[in-house]
VEXBA-751711 format. One line per field, with one value per atom (N, C-alpha, C): residue in one letter; chain; x, y, z. Coordinates in steps of 0.001 Angstrom, whole numbers, plus 524288, in hexadecimal, padded with zeros to 5 digits. Example, Ala and Ser with C-alpha at 12.3 -4.5 7.8 and 13.67 -1.06 7.14 Angstrom:
% residues 2
tilum	(A, A, A, S, S, S)
sese	(A, A, A, A, A, A)
east	(83386, 8300C, 83390, 83232, 83566, 83264)
north	(7E9C6, 7EE6C, 7F31C, 7F736, 7FBDC, 8001E)
up	(81E78, 81E78, 81E78, 81BA8, 81BE4, 81EBE)
This chain:
% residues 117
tilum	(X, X, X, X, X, X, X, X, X, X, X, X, X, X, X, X, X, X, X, X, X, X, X, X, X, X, X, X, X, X, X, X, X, X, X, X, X, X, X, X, X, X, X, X, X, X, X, X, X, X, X, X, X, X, X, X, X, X, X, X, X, X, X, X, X, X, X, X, X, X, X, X, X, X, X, X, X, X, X, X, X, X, X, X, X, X, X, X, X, X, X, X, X, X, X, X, X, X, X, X, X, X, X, X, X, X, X, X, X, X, X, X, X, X, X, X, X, X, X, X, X, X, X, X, X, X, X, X, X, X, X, X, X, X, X, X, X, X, X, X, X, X, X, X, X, X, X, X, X, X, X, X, X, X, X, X, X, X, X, X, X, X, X, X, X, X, X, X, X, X, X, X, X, X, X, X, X, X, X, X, X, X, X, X, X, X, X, X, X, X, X, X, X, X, X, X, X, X, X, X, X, X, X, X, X, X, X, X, X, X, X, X, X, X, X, X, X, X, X, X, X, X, X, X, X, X, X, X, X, X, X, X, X, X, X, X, X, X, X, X, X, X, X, X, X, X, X, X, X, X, X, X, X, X, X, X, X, X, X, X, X, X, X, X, X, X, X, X, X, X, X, X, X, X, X, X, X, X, X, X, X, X, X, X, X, X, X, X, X, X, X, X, X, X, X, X, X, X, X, X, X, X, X, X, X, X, X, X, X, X, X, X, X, X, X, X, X, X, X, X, X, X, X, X, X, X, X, X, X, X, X, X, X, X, X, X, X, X, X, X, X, X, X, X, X, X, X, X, X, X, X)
sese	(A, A, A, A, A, A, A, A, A, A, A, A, A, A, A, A, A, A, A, A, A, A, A, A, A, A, A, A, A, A, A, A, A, A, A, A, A, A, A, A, A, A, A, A, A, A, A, A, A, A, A, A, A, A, A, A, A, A, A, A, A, A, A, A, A, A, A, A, A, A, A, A, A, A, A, A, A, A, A, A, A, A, A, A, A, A, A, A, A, A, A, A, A, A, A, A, A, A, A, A, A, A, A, A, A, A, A, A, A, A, A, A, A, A, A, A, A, A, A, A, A, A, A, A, A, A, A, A, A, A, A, A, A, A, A, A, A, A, A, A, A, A, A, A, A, A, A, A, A, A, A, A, A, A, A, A, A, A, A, A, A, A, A, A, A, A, A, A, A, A, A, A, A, A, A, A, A, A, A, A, A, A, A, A, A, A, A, A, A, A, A, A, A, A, A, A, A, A, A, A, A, A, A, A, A, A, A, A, A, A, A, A, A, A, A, A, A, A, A, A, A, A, A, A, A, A, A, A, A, A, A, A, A, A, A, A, A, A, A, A, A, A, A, A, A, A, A, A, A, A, A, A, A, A, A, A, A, A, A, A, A, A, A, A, A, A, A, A, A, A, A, A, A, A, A, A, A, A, A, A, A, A, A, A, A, A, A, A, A, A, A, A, A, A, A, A, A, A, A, A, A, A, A, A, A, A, A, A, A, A, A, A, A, A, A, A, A, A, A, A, A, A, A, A, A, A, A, A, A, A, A, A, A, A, A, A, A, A, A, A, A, A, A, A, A, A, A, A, A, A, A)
east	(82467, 82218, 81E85, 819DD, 816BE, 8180A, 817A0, 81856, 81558, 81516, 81185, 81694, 81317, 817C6, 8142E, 816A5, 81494, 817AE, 814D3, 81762, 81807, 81E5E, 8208C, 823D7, 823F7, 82377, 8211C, 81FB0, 81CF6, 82173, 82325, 82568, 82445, 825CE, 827BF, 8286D, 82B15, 82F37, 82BCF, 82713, 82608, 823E0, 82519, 82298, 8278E, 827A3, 82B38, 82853, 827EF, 8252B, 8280C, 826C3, 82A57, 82694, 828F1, 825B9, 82621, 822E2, 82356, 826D9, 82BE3, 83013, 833FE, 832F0, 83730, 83A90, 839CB, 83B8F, 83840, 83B52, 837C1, 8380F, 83336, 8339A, 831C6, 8353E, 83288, 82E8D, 82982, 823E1, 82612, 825C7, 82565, 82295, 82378, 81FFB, 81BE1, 81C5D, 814A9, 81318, 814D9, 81179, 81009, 81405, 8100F, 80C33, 80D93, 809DC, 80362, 803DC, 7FFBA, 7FC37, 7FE58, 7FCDB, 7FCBF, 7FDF7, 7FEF2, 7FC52, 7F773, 7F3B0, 7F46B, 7F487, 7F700, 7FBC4, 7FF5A, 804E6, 804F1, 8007F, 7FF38, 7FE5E, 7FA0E, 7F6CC, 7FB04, 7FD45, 8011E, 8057C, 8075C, 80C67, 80965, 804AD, 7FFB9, 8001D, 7FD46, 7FC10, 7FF13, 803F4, 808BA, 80380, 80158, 7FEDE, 80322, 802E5, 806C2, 8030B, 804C6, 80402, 80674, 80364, 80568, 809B8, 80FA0, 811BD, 812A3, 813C1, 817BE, 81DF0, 820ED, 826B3, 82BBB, 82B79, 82FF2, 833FD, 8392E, 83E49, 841CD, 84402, 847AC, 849D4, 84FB9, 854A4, 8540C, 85628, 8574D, 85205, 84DC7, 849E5, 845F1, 841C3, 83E45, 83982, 835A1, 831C8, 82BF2, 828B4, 823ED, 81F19, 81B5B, 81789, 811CD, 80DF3, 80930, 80631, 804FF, 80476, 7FE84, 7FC46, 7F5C7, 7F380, 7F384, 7F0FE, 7EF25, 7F340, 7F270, 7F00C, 7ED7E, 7EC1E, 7E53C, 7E5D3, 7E028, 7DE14, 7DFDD, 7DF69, 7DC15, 7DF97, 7DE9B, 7DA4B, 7D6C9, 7D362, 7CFCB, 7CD96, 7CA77, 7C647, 7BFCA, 7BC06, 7BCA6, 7BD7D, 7BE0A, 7B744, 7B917, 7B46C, 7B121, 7ABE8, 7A90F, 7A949, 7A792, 7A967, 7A3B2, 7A040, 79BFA, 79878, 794F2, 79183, 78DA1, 7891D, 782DD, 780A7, 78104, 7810D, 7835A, 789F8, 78B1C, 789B4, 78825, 7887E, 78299, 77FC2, 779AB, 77AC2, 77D2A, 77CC2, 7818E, 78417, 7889B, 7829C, 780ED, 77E77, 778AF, 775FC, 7731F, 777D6, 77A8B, 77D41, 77EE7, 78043, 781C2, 77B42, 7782D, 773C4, 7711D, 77249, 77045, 774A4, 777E0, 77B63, 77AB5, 7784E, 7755F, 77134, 76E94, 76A96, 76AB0, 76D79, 76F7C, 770D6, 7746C, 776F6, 77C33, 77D89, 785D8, 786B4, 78A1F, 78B89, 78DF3, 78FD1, 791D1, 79827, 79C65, 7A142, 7A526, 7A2DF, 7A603, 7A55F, 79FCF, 79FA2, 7A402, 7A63B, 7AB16, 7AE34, 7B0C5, 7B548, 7B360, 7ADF7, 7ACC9, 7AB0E, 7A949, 7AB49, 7AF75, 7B321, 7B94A, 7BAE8, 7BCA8, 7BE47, 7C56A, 7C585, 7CB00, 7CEEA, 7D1FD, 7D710, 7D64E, 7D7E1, 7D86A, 7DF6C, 7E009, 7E53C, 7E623, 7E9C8, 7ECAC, 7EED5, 7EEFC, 7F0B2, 7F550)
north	(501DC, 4FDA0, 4FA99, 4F89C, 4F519, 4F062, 4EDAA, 4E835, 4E4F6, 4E1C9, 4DED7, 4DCF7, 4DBCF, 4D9B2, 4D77E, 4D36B, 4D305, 4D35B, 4D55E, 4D861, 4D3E0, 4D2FF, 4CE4D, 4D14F, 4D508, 4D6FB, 4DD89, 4DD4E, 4E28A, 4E2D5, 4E9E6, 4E931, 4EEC6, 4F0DA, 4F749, 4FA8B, 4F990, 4FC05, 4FBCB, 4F89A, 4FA41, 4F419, 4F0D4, 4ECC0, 4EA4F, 4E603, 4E2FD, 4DFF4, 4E1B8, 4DEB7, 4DB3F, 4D76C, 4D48F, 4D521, 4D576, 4D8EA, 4D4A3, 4D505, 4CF94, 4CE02, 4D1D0, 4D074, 4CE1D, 4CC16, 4CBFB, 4CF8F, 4D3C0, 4D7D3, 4D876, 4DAF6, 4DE54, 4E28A, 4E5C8, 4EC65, 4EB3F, 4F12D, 4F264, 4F730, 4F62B, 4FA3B, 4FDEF, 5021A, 5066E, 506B1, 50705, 506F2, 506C1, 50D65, 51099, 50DC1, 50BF0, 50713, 50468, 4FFA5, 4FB51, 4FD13, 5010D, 50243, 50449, 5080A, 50828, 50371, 4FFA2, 4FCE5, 4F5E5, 4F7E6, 4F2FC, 4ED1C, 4EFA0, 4EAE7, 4E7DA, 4EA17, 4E73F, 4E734, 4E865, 4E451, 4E163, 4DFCA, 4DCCB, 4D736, 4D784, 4D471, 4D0FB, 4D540, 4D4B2, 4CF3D, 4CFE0, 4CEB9, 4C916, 4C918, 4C494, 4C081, 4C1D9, 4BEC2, 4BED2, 4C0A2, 4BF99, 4C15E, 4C5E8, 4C9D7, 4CDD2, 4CD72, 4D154, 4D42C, 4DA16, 4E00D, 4E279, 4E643, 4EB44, 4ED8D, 4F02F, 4F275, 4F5EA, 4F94B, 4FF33, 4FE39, 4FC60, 4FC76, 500CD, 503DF, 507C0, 50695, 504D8, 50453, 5093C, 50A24, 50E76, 50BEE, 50DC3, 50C6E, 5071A, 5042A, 4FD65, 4FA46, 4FAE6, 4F7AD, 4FB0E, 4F7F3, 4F9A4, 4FA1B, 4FF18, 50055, 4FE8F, 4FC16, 4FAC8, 4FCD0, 4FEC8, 501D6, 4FFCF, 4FF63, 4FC60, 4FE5A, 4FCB7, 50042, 5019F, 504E7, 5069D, 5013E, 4FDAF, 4F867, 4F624, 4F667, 4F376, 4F73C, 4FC2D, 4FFA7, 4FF48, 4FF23, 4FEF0, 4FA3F, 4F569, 4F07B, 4F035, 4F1BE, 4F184, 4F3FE, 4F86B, 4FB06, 4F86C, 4F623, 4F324, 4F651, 4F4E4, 4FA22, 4F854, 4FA63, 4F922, 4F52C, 4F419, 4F0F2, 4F419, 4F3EF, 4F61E, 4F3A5, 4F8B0, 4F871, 4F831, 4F7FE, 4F7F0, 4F306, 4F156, 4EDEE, 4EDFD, 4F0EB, 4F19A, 4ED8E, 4E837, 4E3F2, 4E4C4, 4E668, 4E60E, 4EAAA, 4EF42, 4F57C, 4F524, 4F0A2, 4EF8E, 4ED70, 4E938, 4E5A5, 4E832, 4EB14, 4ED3D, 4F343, 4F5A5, 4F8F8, 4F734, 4F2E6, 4F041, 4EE9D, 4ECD1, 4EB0F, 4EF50, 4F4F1, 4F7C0, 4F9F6, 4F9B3, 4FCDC, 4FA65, 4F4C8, 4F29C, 4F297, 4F42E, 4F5CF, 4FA7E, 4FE2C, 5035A, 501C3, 4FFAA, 4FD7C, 4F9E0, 4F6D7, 4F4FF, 4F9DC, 4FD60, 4FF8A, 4FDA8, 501ED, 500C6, 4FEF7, 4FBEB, 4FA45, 4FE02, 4FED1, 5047B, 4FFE5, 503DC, 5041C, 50233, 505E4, 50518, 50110, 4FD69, 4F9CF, 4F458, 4F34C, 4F158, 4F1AE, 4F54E, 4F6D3, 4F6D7, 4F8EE, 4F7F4, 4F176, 4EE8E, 4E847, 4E69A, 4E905, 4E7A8, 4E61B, 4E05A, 4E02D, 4E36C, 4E3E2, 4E6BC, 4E234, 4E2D0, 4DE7A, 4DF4C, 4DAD2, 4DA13, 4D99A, 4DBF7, 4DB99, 4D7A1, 4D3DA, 4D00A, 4D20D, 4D0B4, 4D29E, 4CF8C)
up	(2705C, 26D86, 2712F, 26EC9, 27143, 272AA, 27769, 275F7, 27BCA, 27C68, 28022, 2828C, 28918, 28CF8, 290CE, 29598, 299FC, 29D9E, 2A0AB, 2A76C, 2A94D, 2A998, 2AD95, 2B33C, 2B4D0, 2B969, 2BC0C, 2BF2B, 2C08C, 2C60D, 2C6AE, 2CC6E, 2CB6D, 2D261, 2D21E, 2CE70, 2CBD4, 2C6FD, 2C03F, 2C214, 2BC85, 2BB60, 2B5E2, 2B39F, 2B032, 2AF8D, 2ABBF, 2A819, 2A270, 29F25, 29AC2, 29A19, 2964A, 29035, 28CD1, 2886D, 284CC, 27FD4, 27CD6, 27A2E, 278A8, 27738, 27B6D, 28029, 2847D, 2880E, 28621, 2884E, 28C83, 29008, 294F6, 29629, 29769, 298AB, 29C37, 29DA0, 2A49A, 2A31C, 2A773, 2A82B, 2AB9C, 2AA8E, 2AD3D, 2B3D6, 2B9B1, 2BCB0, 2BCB7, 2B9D9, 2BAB1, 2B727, 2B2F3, 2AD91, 2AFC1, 2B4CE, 2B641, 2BAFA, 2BD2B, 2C0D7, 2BF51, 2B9F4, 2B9E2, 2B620, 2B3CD, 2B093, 2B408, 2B8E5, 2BD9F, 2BC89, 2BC0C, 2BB1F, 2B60F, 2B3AF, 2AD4F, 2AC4E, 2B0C2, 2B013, 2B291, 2B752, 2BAFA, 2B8FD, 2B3DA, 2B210, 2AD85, 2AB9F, 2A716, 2A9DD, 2AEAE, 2B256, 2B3E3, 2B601, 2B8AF, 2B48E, 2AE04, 2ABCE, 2A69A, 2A6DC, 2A191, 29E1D, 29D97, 29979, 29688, 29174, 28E3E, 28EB4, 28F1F, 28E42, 289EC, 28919, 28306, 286F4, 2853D, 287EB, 282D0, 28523, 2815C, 28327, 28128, 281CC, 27F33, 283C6, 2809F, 2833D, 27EDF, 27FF2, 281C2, 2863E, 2867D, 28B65, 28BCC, 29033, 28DD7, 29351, 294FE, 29380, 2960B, 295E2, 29303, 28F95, 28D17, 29246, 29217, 29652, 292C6, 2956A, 2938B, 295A0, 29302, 29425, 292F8, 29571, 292A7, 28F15, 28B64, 2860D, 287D6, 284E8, 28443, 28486, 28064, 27F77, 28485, 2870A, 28C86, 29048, 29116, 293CC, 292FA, 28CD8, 28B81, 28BCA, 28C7E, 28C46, 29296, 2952F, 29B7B, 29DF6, 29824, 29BBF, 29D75, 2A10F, 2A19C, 2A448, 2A4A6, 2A666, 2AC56, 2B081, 2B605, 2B8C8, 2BC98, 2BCF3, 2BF6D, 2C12C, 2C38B, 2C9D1, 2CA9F, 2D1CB, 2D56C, 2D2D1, 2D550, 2D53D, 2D7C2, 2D771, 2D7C7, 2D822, 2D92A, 2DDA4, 2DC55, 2DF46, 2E5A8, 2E54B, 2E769, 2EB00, 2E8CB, 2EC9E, 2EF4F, 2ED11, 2EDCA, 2F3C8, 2F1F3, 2F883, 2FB5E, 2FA3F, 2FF8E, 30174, 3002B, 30089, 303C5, 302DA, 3074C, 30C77, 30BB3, 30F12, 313A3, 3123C, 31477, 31783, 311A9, 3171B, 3199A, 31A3C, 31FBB, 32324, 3210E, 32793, 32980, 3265A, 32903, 32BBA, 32798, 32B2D, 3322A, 33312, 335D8, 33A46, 33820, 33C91, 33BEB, 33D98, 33DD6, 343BD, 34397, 348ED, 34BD4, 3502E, 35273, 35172, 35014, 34DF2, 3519E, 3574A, 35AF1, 35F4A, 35D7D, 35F82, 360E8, 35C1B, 35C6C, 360FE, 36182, 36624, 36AFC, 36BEB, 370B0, 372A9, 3712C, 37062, 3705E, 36F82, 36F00, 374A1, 3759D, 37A08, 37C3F, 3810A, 37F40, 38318, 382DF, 383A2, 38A61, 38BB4, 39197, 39223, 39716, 3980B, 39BC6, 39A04, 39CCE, 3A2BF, 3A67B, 3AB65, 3AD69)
């Protein structure tokens, strides 16, 4: 059966959701692991979620229904900037331009420790 809940704890072992009748199911591990971020958000800001609740043994197990899967698709952001690949890309070829510093200049500057006598 369907029913809405919010994630009042996340651990090791899985998720604890309190469901809208008062009852509480426990999430499966791999459920909250792969769904992390939206039991994250759910747990952050007391957000009810769609759960799938099937009763069997002692405790009823809760599952996040489709509703909430498709809800979440969100289009990812874009990773690029034009702006930005413009001015890192001058930036780099006036350091060609320039010349690279020699690498091992460093260490040979390195003063080395004097021994106390």
């Amino acid at each position: 059966m369907e029913m809405r809940g919010v994630v009042i704890n996340i651990n090791y072992h899985g998720a604890v959701v309190r469901l809208a009748n008062g009852a509480l199911a426990a999430v499966p591990p791999a459920e909250a692991t792969t769904h992390q971020a939206l039991f994250a958000e759910s747990l952050r800001e007391h957000k009810a979620l769609p759960f799938v609740v099937k009763r069997g043994g002692k405790h009823p197990a809760a599952f996040l229904s489709r509703e909430a899967l498709q809800a979440d698709s969100t289009p990812a952001p874009r990773l690029t900037d034009p702006v930005f690949e413009e001015r890192m890309n001058a930036y780099l070829r006036s350091l060609a331009e320039e010349g690279s510093p020699d690498p091992e200049a460093f260490f040979r500057k390195k003063p080395t420790k004097r021994r106390l006598k």
